[in-house]
C-alpha positions in Angstrom: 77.4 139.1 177.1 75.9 136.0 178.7 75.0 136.0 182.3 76.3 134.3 184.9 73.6 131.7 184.9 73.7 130.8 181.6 77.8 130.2 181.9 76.8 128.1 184.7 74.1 126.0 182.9 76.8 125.5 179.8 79.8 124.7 181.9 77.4 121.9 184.1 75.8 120.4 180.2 79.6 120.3 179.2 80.9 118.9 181.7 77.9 116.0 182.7 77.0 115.7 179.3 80.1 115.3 177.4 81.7 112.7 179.3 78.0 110.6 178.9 78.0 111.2 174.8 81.4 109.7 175.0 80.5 106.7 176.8 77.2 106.2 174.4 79.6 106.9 171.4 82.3 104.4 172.1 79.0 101.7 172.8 79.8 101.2 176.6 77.2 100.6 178.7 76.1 103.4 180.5 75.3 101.3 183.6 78.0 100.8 184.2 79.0 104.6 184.8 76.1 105.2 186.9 75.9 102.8 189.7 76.4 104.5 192.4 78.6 103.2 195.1 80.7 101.9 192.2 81.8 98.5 192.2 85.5 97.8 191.6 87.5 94.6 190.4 91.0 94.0 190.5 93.1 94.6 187.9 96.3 93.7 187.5 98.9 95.5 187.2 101.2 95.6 183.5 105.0 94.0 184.2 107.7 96.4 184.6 109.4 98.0 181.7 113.0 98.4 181.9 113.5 99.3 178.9 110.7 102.5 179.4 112.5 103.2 183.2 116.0 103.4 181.3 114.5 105.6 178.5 113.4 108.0 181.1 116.4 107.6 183.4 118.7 108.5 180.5 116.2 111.6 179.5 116.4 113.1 183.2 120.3 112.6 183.0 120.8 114.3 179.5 118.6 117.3 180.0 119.6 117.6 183.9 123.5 117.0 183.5 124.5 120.1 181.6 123.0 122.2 184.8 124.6 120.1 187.2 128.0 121.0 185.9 127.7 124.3 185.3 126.6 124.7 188.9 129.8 122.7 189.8 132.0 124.6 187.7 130.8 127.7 189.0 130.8 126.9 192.6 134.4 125.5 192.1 135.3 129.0 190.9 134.0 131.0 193.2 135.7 129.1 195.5 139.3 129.8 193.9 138.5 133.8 193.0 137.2 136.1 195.9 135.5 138.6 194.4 135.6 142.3 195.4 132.9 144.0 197.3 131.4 146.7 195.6 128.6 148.7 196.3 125.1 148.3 194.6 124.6 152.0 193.2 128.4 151.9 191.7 
């Protein structure tokens, strides 16, 4: 069993290191990632999609509709049938 140093020491190498060997694989300059306040530039942002918001829209509606009306139903019917009281150990 490794110590509790030595878990340390790998998580810290994992996660400083692999992010860097990503950078030097892709062939960014590394630079870049390491000035330190960073400087930003705008970006602008991509156009609105309505074809992606309707695509979710009608995703939320199709997988949240068949609760929605069973919670309607339900709550219409308890509504119209009163329902005896009974006791919890019976």
């Amino acid at each position: 069993m490794r110590s509790t140093w030595q878990k340390f020491v790998v998580l810290t190498a994992m996660l400083l290191g692999l992010p860097m060997l990503g950078i030097v694989l892709a062939g960014y300059p590394v630079e870049q990632y390491l000035e330190f306040p960073s400087k930003t530039g705008y970006v602008s942002p991509a156009p609105f999609a309505w074809l992606a918001f309707d695509a979710y829209v009608l995703f939320i509606v199709v997988v949240v509709l068949p609760f929605a009306l069973r919670i309607i139903r339900t709550m219409r019917e308890s509504k119209t049938r009163p329902t005896a009281a009974r006791s919890f150990f019976t």
